[in-house]
N, C-alpha and C positions, 0 to 999 in steps of 0.2 A: 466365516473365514474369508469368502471375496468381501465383505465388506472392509475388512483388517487390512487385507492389501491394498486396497484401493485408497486407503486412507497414509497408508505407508508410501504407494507410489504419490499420491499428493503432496505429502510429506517432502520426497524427494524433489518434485519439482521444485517447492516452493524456495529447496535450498541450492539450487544455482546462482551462487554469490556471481551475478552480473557485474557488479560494479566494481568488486575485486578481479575479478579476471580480466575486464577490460583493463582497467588500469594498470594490473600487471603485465599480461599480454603486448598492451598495445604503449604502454607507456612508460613503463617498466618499473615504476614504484606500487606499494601496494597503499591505497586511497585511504584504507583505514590508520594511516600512521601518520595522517596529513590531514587536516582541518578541523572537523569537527568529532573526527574516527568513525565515522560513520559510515559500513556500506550502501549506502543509498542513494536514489537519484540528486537527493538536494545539495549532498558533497557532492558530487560528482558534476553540477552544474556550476557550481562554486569551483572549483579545482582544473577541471578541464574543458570547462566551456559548452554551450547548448547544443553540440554535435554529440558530444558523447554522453552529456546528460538526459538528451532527445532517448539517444538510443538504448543507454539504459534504464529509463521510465519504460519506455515500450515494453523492454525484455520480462522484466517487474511487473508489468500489468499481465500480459501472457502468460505467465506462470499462475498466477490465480483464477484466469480468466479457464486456463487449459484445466487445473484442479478439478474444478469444478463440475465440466465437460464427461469428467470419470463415472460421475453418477448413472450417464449412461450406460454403462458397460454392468451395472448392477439389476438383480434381478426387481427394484422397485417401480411402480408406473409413474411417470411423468403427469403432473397434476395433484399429485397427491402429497398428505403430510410426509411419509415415510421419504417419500423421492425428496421433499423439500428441506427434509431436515439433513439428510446427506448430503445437499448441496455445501448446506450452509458449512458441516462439521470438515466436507473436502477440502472448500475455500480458505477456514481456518488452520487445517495442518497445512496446506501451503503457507500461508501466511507465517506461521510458527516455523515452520524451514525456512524461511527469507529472513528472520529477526534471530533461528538456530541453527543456521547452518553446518549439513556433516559434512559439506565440503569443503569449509572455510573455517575449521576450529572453530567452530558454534558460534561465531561473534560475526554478524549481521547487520542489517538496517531497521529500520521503525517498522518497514512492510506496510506504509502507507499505499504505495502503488502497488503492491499484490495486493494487498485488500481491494482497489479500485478496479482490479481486474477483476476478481469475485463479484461483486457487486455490477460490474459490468453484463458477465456470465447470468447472473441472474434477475436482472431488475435492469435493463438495458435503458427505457425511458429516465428511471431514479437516477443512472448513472452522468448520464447526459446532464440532465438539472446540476448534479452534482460540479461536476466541468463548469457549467457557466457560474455557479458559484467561487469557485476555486478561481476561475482565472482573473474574474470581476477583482475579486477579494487582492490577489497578487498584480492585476493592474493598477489598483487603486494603492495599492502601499510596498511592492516588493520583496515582502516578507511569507517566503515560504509557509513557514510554520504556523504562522497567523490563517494561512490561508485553508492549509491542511487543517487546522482547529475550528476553522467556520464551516469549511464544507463537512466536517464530522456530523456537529451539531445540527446542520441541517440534513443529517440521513433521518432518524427518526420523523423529523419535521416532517418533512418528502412522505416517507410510509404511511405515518401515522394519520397524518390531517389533509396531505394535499390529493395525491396516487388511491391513497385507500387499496391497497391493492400490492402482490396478494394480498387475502383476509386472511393472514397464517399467522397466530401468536408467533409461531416460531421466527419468524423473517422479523416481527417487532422489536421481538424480546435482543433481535441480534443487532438491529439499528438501536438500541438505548447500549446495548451495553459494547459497542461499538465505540461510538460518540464518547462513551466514558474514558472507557480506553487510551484514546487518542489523544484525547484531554491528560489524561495521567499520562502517556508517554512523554507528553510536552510540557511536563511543568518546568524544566529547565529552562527549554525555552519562552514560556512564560512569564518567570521571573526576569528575563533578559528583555523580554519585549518593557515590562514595567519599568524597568532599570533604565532603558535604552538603549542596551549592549545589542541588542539583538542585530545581527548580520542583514542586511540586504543583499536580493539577487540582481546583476548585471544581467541581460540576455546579447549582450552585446560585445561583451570582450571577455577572456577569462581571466578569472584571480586564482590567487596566491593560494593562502590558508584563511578561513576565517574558522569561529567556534559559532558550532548551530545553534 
């Protein structure tokens, strides 16, 4: 039963539509009706500029990072499989509340940055790698999605061959099937990266509308 809740309040966390609210809130359009419909930092950095895209990556990562965190509050020991696999199932109903949100009529973001908070919460060295991946990848070409698709790729990479570490099937089995994931969330924007439709990000002035 504490398990069910804790996975229910993770659940909750993960669905605080940040990027909806701010923009409502603070701008008074609702984000998803504007550029790519996407609750997520990438619209939001597109849309309203790196002050509010900053902030709502932040908010995004916290929420997975906090998920996570809940494990403690359960009767499993730290170190162990039982404790590790409830990290991983916490991080994921966040993640599932950020992409289903109950407080935004279920329509959400990719949950790329709650997952990065997850991952952060539990594999804090991996995650870091992760970061210099990602921003190399978006320094070098500006393209979000590209970048969010490499740093995937290299989660397993990371676990599997570099870190070695944990030794948890379970933590593996969750970088493959992560990586895949994220891949298949982006095949849109894959076929646009091929194409060359694909949007670039300014960090430096805000735009308009673009499609992710």
């Amino acid at each position: 039963m504490l398990i069910a809740i804790l996975l229910i309040v993770a659940y909750l966390i993960g669905s605080v539509p940040s990027a909806v609210w701010v923009s409502k809130w603070i701008y008074g359009f609702d984000i998803r009706e504007h550029g790519s419909g996407n609750a997520g930092a990438t619209n939001t950095f597109r849309l309203l500029g790196p002050k509010a895209g900053s902030g709502v990556m932040l908010m995004d990562m916290f929420k997975g990072f906090l998920a996570v965190k809940l494990a403690l509050f359960s009767y499993y020991t730290p170190g162990f499989d039982r404790y590790a696999n409830l990290q991983i199932f916490l991080g994921l109903s966040a993640v599932i509340g950020h992409i289903f949100p109950i407080w935004a009529e279920f329509r959400g973001g990719k949950g790329i940055a709650t997952l990065f908070g997850m991952i952060l919460s539990i594999q804090p060295l991996v995650a870091v790698s992760l970061v210099a991946v990602f921003v190399c990848m978006l320094y070098l070409t500006k393209y979000v999605s590209l970048s969010s698709i490499t740093a995937s790729i290299a989660f397993p990479v990371l676990i599997v061959f570099i870190f070695n570490a944990p030794d948890h099937v379970g933590y593996r089995l969750f970088a493959i099937a992560t990586s895949l994931l994220v891949v298949f969330t982006h095949h849109k924007n894959i076929s646009r990266l091929i194409s060359g439709n694909e949007s670039k990000v300014s960090f430096f002035k805000k735009k308009k509308t673009h499609n992710e």
